[in-house]
C-alpha positions in Angstrom: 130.4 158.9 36.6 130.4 155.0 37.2 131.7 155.6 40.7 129.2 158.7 41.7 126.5 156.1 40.2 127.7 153.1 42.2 128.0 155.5 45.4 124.5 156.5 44.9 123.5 153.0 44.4 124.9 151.6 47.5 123.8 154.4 49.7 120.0 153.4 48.2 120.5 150.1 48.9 121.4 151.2 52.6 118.3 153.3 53.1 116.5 150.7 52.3 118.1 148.1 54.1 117.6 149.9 57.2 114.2 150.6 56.1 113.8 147.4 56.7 114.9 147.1 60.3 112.4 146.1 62.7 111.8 147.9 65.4 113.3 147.1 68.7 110.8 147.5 71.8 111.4 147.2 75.6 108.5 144.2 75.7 110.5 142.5 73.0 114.0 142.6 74.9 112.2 142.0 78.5 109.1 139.9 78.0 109.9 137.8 74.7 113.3 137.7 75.1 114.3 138.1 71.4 117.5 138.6 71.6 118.4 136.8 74.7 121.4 134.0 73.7 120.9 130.5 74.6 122.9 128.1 76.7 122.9 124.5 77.2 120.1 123.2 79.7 121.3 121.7 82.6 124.8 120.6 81.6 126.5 118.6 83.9 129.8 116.5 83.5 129.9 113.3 85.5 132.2 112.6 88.1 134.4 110.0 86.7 133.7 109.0 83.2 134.1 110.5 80.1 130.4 111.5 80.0 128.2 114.5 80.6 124.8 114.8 80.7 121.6 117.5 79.7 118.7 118.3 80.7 116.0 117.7 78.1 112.1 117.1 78.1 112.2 113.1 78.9 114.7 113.5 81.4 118.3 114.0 81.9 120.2 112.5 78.9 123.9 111.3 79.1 126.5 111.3 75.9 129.6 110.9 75.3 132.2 113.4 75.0 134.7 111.6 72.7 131.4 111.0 70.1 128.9 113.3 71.3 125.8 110.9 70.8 123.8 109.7 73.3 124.4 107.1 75.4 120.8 106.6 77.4 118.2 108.6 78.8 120.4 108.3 82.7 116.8 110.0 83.9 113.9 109.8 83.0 111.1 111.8 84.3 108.7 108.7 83.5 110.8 106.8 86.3 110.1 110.0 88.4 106.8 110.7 88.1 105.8 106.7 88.9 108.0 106.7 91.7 106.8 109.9 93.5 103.1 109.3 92.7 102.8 112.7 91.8 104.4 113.9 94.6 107.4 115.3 92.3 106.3 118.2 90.1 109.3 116.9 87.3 108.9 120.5 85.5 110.4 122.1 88.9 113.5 120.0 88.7 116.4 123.0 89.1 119.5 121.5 89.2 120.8 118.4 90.1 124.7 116.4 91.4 125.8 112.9 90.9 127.8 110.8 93.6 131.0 110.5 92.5 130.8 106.4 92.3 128.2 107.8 89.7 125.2 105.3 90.6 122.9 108.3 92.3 121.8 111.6 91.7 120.5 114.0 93.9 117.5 116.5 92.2 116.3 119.7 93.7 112.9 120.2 93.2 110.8 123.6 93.4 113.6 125.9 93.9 112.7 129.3 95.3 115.6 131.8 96.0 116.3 133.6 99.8 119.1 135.5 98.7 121.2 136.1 95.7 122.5 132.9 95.7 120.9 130.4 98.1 117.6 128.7 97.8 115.2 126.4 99.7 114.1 122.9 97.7 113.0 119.5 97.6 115.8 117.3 97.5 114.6 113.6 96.2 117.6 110.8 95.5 117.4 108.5 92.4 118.8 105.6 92.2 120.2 104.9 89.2 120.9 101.1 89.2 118.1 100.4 91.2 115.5 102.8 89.9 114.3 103.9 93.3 113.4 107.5 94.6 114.2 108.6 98.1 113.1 112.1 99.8 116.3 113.4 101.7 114.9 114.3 105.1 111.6 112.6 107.2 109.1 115.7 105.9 108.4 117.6 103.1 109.7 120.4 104.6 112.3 122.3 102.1 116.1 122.5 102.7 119.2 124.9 102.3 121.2 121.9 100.7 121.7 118.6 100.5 125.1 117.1 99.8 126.2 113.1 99.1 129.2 111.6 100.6 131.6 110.7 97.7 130.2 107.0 97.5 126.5 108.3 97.7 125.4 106.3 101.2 124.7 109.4 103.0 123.1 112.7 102.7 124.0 116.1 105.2 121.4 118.6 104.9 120.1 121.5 106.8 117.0 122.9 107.5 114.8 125.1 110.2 118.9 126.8 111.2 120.0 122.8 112.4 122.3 120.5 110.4 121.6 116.8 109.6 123.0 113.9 108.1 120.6 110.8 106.8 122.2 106.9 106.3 120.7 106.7 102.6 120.1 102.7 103.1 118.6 102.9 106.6 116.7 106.0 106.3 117.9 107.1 109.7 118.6 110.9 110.0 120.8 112.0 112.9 120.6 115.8 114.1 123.8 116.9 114.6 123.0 120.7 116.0 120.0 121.6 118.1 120.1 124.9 118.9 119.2 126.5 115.3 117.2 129.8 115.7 116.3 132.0 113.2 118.1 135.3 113.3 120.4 134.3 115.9 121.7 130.8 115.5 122.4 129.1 112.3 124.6 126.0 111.3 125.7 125.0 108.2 124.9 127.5 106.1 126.1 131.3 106.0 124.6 134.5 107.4 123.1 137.1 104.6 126.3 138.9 104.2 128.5 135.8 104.4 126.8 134.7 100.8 126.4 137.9 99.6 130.1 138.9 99.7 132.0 136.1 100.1 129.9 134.2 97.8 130.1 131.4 100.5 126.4 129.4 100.9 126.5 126.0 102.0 129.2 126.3 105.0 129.3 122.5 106.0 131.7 119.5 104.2 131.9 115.7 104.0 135.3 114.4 104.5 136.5 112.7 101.4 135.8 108.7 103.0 132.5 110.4 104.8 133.6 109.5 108.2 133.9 113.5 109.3 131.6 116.6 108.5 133.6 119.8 109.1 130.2 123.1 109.4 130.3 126.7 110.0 128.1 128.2 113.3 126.8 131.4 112.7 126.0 133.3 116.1 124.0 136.4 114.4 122.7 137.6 118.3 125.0 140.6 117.9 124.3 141.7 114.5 121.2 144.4 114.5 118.0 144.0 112.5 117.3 145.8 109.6 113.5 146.2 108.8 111.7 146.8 106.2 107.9 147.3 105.4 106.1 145.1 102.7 102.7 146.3 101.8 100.9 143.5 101.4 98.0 144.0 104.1 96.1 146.6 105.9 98.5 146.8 107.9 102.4 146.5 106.0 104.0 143.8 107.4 107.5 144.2 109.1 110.3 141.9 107.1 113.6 141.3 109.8 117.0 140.0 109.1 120.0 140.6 110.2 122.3 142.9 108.2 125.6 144.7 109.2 126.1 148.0 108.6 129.9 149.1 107.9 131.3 149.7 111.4 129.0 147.1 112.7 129.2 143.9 114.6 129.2 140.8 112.5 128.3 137.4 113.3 130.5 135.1 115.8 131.5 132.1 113.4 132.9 128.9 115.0 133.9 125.8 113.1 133.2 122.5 113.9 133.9 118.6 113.6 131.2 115.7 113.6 132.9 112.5 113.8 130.1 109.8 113.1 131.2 106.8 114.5 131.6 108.6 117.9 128.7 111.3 118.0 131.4 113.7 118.9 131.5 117.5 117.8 134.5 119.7 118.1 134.8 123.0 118.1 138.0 124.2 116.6 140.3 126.3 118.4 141.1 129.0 115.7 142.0 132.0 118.1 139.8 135.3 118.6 137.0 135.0 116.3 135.3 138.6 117.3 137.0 140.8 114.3 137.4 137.8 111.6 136.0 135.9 108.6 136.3 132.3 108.1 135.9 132.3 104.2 136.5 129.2 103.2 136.5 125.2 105.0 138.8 122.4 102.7 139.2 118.6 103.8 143.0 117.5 102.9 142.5 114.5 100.9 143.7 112.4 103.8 140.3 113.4 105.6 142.1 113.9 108.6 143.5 117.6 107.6 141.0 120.4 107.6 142.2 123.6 105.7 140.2 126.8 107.4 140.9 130.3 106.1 140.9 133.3 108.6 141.2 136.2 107.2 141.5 139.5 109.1 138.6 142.2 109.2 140.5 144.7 107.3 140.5 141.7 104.8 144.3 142.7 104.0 145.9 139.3 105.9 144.7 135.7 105.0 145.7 132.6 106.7 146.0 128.9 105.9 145.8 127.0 108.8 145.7 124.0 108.8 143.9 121.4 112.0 144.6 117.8 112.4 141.1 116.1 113.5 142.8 113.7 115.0 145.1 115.2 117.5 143.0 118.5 117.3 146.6 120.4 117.0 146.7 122.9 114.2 149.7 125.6 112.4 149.3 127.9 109.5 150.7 126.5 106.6 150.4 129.6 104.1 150.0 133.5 104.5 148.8 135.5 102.2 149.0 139.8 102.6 148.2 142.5 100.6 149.3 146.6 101.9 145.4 147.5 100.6 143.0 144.5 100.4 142.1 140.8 99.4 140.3 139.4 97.5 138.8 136.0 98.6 138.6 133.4 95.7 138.2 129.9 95.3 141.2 129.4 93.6 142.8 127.2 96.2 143.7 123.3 94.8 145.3 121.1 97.6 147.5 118.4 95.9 147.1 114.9 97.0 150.2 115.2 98.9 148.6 116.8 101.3 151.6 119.1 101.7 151.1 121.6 98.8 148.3 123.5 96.9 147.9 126.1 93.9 146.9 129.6 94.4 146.4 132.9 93.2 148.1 135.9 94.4 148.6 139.7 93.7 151.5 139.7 95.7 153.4 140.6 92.4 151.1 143.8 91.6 149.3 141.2 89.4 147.4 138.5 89.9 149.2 135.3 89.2 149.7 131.4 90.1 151.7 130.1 92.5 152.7 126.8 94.1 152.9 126.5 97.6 154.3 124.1 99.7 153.4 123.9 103.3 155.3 125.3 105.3 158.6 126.0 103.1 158.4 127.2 99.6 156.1 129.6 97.3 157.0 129.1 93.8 155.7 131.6 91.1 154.5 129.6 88.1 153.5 133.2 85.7 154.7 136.2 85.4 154.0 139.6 83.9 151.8 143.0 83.4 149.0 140.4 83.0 146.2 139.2 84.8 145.1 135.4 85.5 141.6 135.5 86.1 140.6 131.7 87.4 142.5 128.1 87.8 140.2 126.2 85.6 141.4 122.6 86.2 144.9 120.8 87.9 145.8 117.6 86.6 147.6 116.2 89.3 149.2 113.2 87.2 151.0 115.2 84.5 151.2 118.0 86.5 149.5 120.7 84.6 147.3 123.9 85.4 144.7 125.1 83.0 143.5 128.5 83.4 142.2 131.7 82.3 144.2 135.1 81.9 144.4 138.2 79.5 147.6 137.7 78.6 146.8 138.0 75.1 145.0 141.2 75.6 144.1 143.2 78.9 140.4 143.1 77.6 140.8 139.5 76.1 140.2 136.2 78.6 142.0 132.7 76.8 142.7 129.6 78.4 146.0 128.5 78.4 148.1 125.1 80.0 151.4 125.3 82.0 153.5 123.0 83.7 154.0 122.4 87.9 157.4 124.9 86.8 155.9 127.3 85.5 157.1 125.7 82.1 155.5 125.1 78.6 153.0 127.9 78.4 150.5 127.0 75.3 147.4 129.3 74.9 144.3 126.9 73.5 141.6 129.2 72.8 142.1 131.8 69.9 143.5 134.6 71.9 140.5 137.3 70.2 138.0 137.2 72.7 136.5 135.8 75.6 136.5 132.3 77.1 134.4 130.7 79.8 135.2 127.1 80.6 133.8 124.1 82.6 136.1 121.1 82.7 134.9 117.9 83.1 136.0 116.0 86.4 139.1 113.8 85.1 140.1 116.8 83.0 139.7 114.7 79.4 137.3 117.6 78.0 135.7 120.7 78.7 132.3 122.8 77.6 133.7 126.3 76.0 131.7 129.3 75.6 133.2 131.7 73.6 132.0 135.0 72.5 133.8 138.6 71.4 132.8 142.1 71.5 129.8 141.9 68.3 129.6 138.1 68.5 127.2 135.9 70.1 128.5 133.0 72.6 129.1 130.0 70.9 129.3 126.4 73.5 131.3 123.6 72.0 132.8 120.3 73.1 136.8 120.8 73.0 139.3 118.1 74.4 142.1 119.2 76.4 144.8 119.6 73.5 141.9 123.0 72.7 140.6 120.9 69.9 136.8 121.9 69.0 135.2 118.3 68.8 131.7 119.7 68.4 129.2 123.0 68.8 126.2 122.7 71.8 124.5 125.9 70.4 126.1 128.6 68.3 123.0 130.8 68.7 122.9 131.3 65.1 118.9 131.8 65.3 119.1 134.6 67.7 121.9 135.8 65.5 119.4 135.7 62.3 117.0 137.3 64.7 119.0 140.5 65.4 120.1 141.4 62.3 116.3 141.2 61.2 116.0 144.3 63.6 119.4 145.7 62.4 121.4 145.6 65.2 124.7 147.5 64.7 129.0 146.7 65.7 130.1 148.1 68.8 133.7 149.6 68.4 136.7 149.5 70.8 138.8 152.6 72.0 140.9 154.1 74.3 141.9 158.1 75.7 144.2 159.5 77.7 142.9 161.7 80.5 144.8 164.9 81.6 145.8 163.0 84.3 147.5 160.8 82.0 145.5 157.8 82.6 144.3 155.4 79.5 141.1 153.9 79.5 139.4 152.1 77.6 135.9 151.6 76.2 133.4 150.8 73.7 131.3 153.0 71.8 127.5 152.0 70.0 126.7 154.2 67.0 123.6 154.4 65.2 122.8 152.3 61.9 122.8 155.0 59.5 125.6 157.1 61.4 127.1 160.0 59.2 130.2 161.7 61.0 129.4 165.4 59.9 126.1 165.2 62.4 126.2 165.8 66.1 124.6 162.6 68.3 123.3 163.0 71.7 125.4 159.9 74.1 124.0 158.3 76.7 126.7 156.6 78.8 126.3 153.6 81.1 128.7 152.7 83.9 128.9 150.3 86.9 133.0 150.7 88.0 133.1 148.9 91.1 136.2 147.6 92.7 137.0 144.7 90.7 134.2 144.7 87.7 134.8 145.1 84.1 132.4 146.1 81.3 134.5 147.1 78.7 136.1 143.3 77.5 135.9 141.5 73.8 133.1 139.5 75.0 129.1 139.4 74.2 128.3 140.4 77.9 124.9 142.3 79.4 122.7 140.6 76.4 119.6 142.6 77.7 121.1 145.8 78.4 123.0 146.1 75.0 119.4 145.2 73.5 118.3 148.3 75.3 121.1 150.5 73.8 120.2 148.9 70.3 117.1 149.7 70.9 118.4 153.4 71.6 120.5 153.7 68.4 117.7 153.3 66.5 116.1 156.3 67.8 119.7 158.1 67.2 121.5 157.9 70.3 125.0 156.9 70.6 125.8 154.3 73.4 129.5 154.6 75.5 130.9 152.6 78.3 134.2 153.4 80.0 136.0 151.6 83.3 137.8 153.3 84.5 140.3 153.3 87.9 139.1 150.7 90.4 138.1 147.9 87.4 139.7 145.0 86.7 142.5 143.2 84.8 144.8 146.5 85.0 146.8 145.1 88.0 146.6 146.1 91.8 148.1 150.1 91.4 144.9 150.6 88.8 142.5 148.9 90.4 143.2 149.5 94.1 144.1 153.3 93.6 140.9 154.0 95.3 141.6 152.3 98.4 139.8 154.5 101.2 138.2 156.7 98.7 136.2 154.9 96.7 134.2 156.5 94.3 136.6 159.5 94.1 138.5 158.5 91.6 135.4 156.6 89.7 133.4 159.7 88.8 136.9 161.6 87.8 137.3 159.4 85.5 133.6 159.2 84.1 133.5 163.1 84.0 136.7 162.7 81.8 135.4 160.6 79.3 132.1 162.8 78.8 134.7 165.9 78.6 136.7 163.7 76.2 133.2 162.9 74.4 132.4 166.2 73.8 135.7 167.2 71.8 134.9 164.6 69.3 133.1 166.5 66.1 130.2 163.6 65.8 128.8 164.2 69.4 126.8 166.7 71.1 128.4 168.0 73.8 125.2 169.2 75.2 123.6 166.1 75.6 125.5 163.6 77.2 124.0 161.4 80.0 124.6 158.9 82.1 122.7 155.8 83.9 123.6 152.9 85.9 122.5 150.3 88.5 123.6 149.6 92.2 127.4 151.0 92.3 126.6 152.6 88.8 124.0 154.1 90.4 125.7 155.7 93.0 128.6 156.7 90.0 126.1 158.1 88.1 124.8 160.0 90.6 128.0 161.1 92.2 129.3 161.7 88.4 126.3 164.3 87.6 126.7 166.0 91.1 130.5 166.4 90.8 131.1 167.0 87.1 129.2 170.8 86.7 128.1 170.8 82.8 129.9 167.0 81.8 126.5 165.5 82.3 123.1 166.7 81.0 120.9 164.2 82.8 121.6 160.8 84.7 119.2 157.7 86.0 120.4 156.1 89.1 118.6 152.5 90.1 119.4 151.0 93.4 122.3 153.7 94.0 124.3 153.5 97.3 123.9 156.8 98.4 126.8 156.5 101.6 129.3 153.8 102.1 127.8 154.0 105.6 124.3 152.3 104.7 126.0 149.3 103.1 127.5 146.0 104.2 130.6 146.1 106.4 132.4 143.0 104.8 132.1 145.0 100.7 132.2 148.6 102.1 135.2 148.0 104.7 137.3 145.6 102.5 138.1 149.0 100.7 137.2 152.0 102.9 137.9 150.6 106.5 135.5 151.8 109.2 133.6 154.5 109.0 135.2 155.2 112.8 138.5 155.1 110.6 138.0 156.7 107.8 134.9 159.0 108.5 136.0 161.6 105.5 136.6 158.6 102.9 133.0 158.0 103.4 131.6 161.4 103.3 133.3 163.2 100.9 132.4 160.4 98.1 128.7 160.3 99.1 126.2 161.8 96.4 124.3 163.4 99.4 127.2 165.2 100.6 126.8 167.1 96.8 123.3 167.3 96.7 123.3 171.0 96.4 125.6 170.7 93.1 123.1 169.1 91.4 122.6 170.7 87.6 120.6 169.0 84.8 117.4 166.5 84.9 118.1 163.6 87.5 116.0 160.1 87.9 116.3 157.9 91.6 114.5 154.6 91.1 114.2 152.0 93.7 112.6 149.3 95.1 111.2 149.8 98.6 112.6 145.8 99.7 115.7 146.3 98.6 117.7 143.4 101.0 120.9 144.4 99.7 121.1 148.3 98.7 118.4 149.4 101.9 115.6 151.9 100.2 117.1 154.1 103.1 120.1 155.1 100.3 117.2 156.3 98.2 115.5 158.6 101.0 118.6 159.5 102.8 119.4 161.5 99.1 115.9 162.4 98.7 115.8 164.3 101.8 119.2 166.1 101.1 117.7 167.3 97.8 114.8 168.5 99.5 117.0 170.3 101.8 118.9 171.7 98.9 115.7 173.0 97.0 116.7 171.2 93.8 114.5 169.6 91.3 115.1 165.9 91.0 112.4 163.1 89.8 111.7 160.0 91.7 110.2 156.6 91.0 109.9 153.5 93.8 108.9 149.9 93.2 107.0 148.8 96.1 107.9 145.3 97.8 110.9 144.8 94.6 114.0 143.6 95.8 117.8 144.7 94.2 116.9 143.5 90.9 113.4 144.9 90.6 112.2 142.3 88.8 108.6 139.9 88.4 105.3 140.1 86.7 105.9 143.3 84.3 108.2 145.3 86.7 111.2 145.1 84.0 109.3 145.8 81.5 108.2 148.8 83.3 111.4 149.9 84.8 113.3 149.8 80.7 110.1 151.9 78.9 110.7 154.4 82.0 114.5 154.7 81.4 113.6 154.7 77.8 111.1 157.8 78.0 113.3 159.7 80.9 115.8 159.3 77.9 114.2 160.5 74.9 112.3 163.2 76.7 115.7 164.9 78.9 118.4 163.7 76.7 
């Protein structure tokens, strides 16, 4: 009787509890960012000292890592605003480097983006010592960059497609290209699909004893225009830039040599440049040795080569090959020798560290069905390597030291979730964030032994703030497919779930080559908000990666060379079938959404899966490999020339016709990275195929489809198409 009592007692107290929940709204996750974790403003370690500094209201503050107070205000905004006369709006300041003698810093004021990654600013130089305020460049004209020699006496920068370089002390600027155009000649930074997929922005480099600026020419006159209406006037105006289609021409890239004290510029003889990428530019640290990586156009072959400025005679020095494809990364550390570096490679079926010397030997320093994800820090002097792997857990990420021989493994994080680190400069300390699967990031202080010396921001209030609204535990798990694979992923189940009822899913995916959602990490903050939001109204949430994602080794991941998408939406239509054999979920009504490559999974997924799928939302699908970027789609389908049925058979228009159930294409009309044209090149082959379909366009919105109250638009749409079709 006591127990049937306390039973009936508890399950009161739960009704109530969750009687209690607030409600969780689209304009709560979207516009007041309720649930949104917070970092650390503007955290930046300094160069040499055993300081880092933030970003707070007064200015930017410096403290010590050992103590964690503050040592002075290095920056403050009073100083700016007197010295600028106004001229510096202090609110705008983005982001900001130090030289690495530590007596300047260089601000970037009123940042606006181009692309995904580059910007245009104001760059202004303080003087810290002598509390002065110099604008880089003669005019107020915004740049792509502006970088400091390591002893902070000169600025390079580029702007209007030429490069530059300014004497800090003289205020002379000296152009150093003059035949910058726009859509046909740049220098110093990268073409649109340069940054997008070779995350590769500012293409120009100091020397280490600034005597020598190695840059990057971009000769874009071959590469067609894509155009695309904004409508904005009367008349829409015509948007132009140059964008390579898969099988297309890319840019001619040429890399040069400035030596200042002659005026001279070299271009480097690096062979045929026609079919090529040059990723990547490294000075040696003897600034005489420039490192340039050439990698092949089937991105399968990557060379080291190496050019002596001085005699202009060059060799490769490393080779790196791969039977499917590459992936380029900047995990490349040249030792002070100048004869040796550490890598990365999946030349063992996983991706691990090696040492390399020049010419000679290639020394594997791990080993294992495991994955190292990034070389965090080398220290040179005890001969170390921090970095971050799964070792203790293919959906785990630790940091862990070894030795120069491969020696003295030690893990320092807590190998039961997910680290992110930033070291600082001399490698003393590093800023951790650290989250798992239910549990918010937490940013702390460590020292290099791992030990926690003090917490930035634990995010306890947001914490406080979501269980207020009753936000539920994801849960981890794994299935076998009849093919026999195992994946894994994680499941979101309502607040007041009771096994013996049947739950509608809705399943979210992205599974491109490479990516990961399922990991024991606090990732996608505003989407899981969204499926919160969902379990509340009694949907379960599922994610699954399957073939193609990361962290499994090469014969997982790169199964789908030539094929992509084939094996993707297999394995998505296996997890719904697997969904609908367990006895809590409705096998009726599962769904299935995503954005970009999940929406052209989800797409392909409904139109290949007959009855898996009751409903899916693409956003921003691909629609055929053919529309996208040659340097993503060829890395693993080849040419279309090549491989004309890899592209077709995979492509959601090629299936239109199969299309069962409700399905939802949303996109924005200036999409610069997945072109609209995806959107009405399936539109029309559903029209053709006389099937219902809805549709919903964001005019002038870019890949991301956000300003003003476009997300908060674009998540109550999702949310209705949900709760109405699912």
């Amino acid at each position: 009787m006591k127990k049937i009592l306390l039973s009936f007692m508890l399950m009161v107290f739960a009704v109530i509890a969750f009687g209690q929940a607030k409600d969780i709204t689209v304009e709560k996750i979207w516009d007041d960012f309720y649930f949104y974790p917070r970092g650390v403003t503007g955290y930046t370690a300094m160069p040499q000292s055993d300081y880092y500094t933030v970003m707070k209201r007064g200015g930017i503050e410096r403290y010590s890592f050992a103590t964690g107070d503050v040592v002075d205000m290095l920056v403050p905004n009073a100083d700016l605003e007197r010295l600028s006369k106004g001229a510096v709006n202090i609110s705008k300041v983005g982001s900001y480097t130090f030289s690495n003698d530590e007596k300047k810093v260089i601000l970037a004021i009123d940042e606006e983006s181009i692309w995904r990654r580059s910007t245009l600013a104001y760059y202004y130089i303080y003087d810290i010592e002598q509390k002065t305020l110099t604008l880089v460049a003669d005019t107020n004209t915004k740049l792509h960059f502006a970088e400091l020699t390591e002893d902070g006496t000169k600025v390079l920068f580029a702007r209007d497609c030429n490069l530059f370089y300014q004497d800090i002390t003289t205020g002379k600027i000296t152009q150093i290209t003059n035949d910058g155009q726009p859509n046909a000649i740049l220098n110093g930074y990268s073409d649109w699909v340069y940054e997008e997929e070779l995350s590769l922005t500012t293409a120009a480099a100091w020397s280490a004893d600034g005597s020598k600026i190695a840059y990057m020419r971009f000769d874009e006159s071959r590469v067609k225009e894509f155009t695309m209406p904004i409508y904005d006037e009367l008349y829409p105006t015509e948007f132009k830039y140059k964008y390579p289609k898969a099988g297309e021409d890319n840019s001619l890239v040429e890399v040069h040599v400035y030596d200042l004290a002659t005026g001279v510029d070299t271009r480097l003889d690096l062979g045929d440049n026609s079919n090529c990428y040059y990723p990547r530019l490294y000075w040696l640290p003897n600034s005489h040795d420039l490192v340039v990586l050439k990698l092949n156009r089937h991105q399968n072959q990557l060379d080291f080569i190496r050019y002596n400025t001085d005699t202009n005679g060059h060799e490769a020095i490393y080779q790196d090959v791969n039977d499917k494809w590459l992936d380029i990364t900047d995990n490349y550390y040249f030792l002070t020798d100048n004869n040796s570096m550490i890598v990365t490679s999946e030349r063992d079926g996983f991706n691990h560290i090696y040492k390399v010397t020049f010419r000679q030997e290639l020394k594997q320093l791990t080993q294992g069905n495991w994955e190292v994800n990034e070389i965090q820090y080398v220290d040179q002097k005890k001969k170390l390597i921090y970095y971050l792997s799964n070792e203790s857990g293919v959906l785990n990420r630790d940091l862990y030291v070894i030795n120069f021989d491969g020696k003295k493994k030690k893990l320092l994080t807590k190998g039961d979730g997910w680290a992110a680190t930033e070291f600082s400069p001399n490698g003393n300390y590093y800023r951790l964030q650290y989250s798992d699967l239910n549990t918010l990031p937490k940013y702390t202080i460590n020292d290099k032994t791992g030990k926690e010396l003090r917490v930035l921001n634990d995010n306890k209030h947001v914490k406080e703030t979501m269980d207020k609204y009753g936000f539920v535990q994801r849960e981890l798990f794994s299935f076998t497919t009849e093919d026999g694979i195992e994946l894994n992923g994680w499941m979101m189940k309502p607040a007041n779930f009771d096994p013996n009822k049947k739950y509608p899913v809705m399943m979210n995916c992205y599974g491109g080559p490479g990516s990961q959602q399922v990991m024991n990490a606090y990732s996608g903050v505003q989407d899981l908000a969204f499926y919160q939001m969902l379990a509340q109204k009694g949907y379960i949430s599922v994610c699954v990666d399957g073939r193609g994602t990361a962290t499994r080794g090469d014969a997982f991941k790169k199964v789908i060379y030539q094929q992509m998408g084939k094996y993707e939406a297999i394995d998505q239509i296996a997890a719904a079938n697997w969904l609908k054999k367990q006895s809590y979920v409705d096998g009726d009504r599962i769904g299935i959404w995503g954005w970009s490559f999940g929406g052209y999974l989800s797409a392909l997924s409904l139109f290949r899966g007959g009855d898996a799928f009751k409903m899916a939302i693409s956003v921003a699908p691909v629609t055929n490999w053919r529309y996208y970027d040659n340097i993503y789609t060829e890395r693993f389908m080849r040419t279309p020339q090549e491989n004309p049925d890899g592209y077709d058979l995979n492509s959601p228009t090629t299936y239109a016709k199969d299309l069962k159930g409700k399905y939802l294409l949303i996109h924005g009309t200036a999409d610069d990275n997945v072109h609209f044209q995806n959107a009405m090149e399936l539109v029309k082959a559903l029209n053709e195929a006389g099937v219902e379909y809805d549709q919903f366009f964001f005019p002038n919105k870019n890949h991301f489809i956000m300003g003003g109250n476009t997300r908060t638009y674009l998540y109550n749409k999702l949310a209705k198409y949900i709760l109405e079709n699912l």
